[in-house]
C-alpha positions in Angstrom: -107.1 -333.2 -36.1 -107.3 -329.8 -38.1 -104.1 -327.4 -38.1 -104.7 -324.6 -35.8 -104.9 -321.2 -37.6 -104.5 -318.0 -35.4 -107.3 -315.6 -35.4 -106.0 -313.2 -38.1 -108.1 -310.3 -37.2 -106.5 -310.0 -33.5 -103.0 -310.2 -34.9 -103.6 -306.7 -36.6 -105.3 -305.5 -33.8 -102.6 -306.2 -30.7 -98.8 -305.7 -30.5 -97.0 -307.6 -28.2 -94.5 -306.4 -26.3 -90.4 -307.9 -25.8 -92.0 -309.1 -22.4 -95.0 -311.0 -23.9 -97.5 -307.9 -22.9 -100.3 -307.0 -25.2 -100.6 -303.5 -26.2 -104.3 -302.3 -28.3 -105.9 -299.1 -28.6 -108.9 -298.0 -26.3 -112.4 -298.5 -28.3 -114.0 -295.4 -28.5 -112.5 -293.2 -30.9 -113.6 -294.3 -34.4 -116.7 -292.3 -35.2 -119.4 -290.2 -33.5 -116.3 -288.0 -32.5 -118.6 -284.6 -32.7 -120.4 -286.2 -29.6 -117.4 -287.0 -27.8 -115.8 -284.5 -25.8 -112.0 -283.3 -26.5 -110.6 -284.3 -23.1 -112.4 -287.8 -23.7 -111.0 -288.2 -27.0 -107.8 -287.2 -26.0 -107.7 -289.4 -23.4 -108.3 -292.4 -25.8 -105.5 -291.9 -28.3 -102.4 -294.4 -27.8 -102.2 -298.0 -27.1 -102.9 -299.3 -23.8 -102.2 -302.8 -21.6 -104.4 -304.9 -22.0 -106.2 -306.8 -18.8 -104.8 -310.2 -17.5 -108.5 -311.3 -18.2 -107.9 -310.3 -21.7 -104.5 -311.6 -22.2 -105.7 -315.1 -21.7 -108.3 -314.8 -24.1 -105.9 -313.1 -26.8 -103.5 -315.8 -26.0 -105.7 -318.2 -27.1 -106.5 -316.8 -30.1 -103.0 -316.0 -31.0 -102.3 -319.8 -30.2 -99.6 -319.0 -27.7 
């Protein structure tokens, strides 16, 4: 059976937490910003929780 390698580009794109959360950033805010409002872009910047639907599927690619 072939080693398991974690998915490399979700490891730069998710911090985990001391409690084993997942934190990424909102998609949205990377270009066609002139469109975008300021309250909406505003409202995108930081990192959010991710969804328990979402944690299992990180999970899986982290290999946790």
């Amino acid at each position: 059976m072939p080693k398991f390698k974690p998915h490399s580009g979700m490891k730069k794109r998710v911090k985990v937490t001391g409690r084993g959360k997942y934190l990424a950033e909102p998609a949205g805010k990377r270009h066609l910003l002139e469109v975008k409002s300021s309250k909406r872009t505003r409202r995108l910047t930081g990192s959010v929780e991710l969804a328990p639907s979402e944690t299992r599927r990180v999970n899986k690619m982290l290999g946790r």
